[in-house]
VOBA-1610 file (N, C-alpha, C; in pm, whole numbers, padded with zeros to 5 digits, always signed):
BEGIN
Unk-00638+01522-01560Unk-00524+01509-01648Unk-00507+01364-01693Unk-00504+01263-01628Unk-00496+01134-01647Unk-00623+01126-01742Unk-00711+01139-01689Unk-00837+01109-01794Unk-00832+01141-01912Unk-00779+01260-01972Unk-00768+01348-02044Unk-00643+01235-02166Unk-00557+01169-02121Unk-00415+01100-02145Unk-00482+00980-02190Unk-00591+00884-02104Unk-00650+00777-02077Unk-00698+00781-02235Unk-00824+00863-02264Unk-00922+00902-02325Unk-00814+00888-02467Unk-00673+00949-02522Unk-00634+00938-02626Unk-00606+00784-02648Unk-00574+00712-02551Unk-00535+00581-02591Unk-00669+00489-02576Unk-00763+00502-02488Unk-00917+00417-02509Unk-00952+00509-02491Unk-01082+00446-02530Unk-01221+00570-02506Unk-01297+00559-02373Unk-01375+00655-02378Unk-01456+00676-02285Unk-01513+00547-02205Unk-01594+00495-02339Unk-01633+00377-02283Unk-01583+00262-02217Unk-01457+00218-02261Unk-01382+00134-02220Unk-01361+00201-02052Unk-01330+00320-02059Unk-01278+00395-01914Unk-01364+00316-01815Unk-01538+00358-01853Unk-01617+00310-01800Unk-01624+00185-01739Unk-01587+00095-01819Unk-01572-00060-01805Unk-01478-00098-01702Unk-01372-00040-01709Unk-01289-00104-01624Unk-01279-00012-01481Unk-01369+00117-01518Unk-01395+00155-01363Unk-01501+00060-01285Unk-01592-00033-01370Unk-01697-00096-01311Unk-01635-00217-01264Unk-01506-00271-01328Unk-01467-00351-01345Unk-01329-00378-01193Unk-01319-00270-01165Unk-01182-00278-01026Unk-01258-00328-00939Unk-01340-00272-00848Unk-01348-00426-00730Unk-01341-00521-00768Unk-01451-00593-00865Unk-01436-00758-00889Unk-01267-00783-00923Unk-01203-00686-00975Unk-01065-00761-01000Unk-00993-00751-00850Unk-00972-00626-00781Unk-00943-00648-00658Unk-00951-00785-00599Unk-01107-00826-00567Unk-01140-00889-00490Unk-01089-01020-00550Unk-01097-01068-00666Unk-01066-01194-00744Unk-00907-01203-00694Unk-00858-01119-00728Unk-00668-01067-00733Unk-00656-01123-00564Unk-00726-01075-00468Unk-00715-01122-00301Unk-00704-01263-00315Unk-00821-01300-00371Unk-00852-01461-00364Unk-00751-01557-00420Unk-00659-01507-00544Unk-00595-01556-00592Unk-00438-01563-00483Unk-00429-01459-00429Unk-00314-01418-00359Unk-00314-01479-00239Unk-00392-01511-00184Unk-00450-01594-00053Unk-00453-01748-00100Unk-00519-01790-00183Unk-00516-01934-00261Unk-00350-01973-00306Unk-00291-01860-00364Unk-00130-01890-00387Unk-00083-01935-00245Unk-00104-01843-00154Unk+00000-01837-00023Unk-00078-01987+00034Unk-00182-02057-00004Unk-00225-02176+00104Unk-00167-02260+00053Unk-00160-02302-00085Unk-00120-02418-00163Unk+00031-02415-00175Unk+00143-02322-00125Unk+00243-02275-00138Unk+00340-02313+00016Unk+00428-02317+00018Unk+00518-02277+00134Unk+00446-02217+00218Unk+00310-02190+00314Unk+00295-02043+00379Unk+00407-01989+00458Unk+00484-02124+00541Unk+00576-02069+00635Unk+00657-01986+00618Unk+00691-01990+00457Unk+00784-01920+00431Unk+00753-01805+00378Unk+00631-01764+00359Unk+00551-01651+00303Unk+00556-01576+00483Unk+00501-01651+00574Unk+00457-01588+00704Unk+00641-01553+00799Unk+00734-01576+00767Unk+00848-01575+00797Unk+00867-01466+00816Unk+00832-01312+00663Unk+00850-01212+00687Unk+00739-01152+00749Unk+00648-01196+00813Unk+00525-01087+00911Unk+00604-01134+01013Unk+00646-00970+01122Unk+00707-00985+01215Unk+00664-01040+01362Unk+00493-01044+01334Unk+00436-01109+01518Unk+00452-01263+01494Unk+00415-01273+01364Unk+00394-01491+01405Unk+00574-01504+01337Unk+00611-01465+01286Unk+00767-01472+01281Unk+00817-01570+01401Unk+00786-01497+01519Unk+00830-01599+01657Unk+00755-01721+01641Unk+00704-01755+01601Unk+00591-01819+01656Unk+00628-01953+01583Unk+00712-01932+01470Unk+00778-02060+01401Unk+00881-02053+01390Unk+00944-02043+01503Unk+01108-02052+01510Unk+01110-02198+01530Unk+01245-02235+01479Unk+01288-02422+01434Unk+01386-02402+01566Unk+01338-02571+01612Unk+01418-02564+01720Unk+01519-02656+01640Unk+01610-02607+01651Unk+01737-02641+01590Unk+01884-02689+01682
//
Protein backbone atom coordinates (compact mmCIF):
# COMPACT_ATOMS: atom_id res chain seq x y z
CA UNK A 1 0.00 0.00 0.00
CA UNK A 2 2.68 2.51 0.81
CA UNK A 3 4.46 1.60 -2.32
CA UNK A 4 1.54 1.85 -4.29
CA UNK A 5 1.06 5.90 -2.57
CA UNK A 6 5.08 6.28 -2.87
CA UNK A 7 5.04 5.37 -6.64
CA UNK A 8 2.23 8.37 -7.36
CA UNK A 9 4.45 10.97 -5.89
CA UNK A 10 8.17 9.47 -7.24
CA UNK A 11 8.81 6.82 -9.29
CA UNK A 12 10.01 3.65 -9.12
CA UNK A 13 13.33 4.54 -9.65
CA UNK A 14 13.88 7.11 -7.25
CA UNK A 15 12.13 4.35 -4.67
CA UNK A 16 15.11 2.40 -5.64
CA UNK A 17 17.62 5.00 -4.78
CA UNK A 18 16.80 5.84 -1.60
CA UNK A 19 16.19 2.18 -0.62
CA UNK A 20 20.02 1.82 -1.58
CA UNK A 21 20.50 4.88 -0.04
CA UNK A 22 19.16 4.23 4.04
CA UNK A 23 22.09 2.62 5.62
CA UNK A 24 24.68 5.10 4.42
CA UNK A 25 22.21 7.77 5.75
CA UNK A 26 21.59 5.85 8.98
CA UNK A 27 25.05 5.36 9.54
CA UNK A 28 26.21 9.09 8.50
CA UNK A 29 22.94 10.40 10.74
CA UNK A 30 24.85 8.12 13.94
CA UNK A 31 28.05 9.84 13.22
CA UNK A 32 26.61 13.11 13.11
CA UNK A 33 24.56 12.50 16.38
CA UNK A 34 27.56 11.17 18.27
CA UNK A 35 29.93 14.10 16.82
CA UNK A 36 26.97 16.63 18.05
CA UNK A 37 26.83 15.01 21.60
CA UNK A 38 31.09 15.21 21.84
CA UNK A 39 31.55 18.78 20.77
CA UNK A 40 28.39 19.73 22.88
CA UNK A 41 27.55 19.75 26.65
CA UNK A 42 27.79 15.71 26.86
CA UNK A 43 27.04 16.00 30.59
CA UNK A 44 24.11 17.33 29.96
CA UNK A 45 23.09 15.06 27.11
CA UNK A 46 24.29 11.94 29.60
CA UNK A 47 22.15 13.49 32.63
CA UNK A 48 19.08 11.82 31.16
CA UNK A 49 20.68 8.02 30.78
CA UNK A 50 19.68 6.71 34.07
CA UNK A 51 23.07 4.33 35.06
CA UNK A 52 25.90 7.13 34.58
CA UNK A 53 23.20 9.73 35.78
CA UNK A 54 24.85 8.81 39.33
CA UNK A 55 27.92 8.89 38.27
CA UNK A 56 27.93 12.84 37.79
CA UNK A 57 26.23 13.99 40.59
CA UNK A 58 27.76 17.73 41.69
CA UNK A 59 28.87 17.76 44.97
CA UNK A 60 27.22 20.72 45.96
Amino acid sequence: MVQKILNKFVGAKSISILRAWIPNLAAWGTVGGVTLVHFTDWRLVLDYVPYIKGKFSKDE
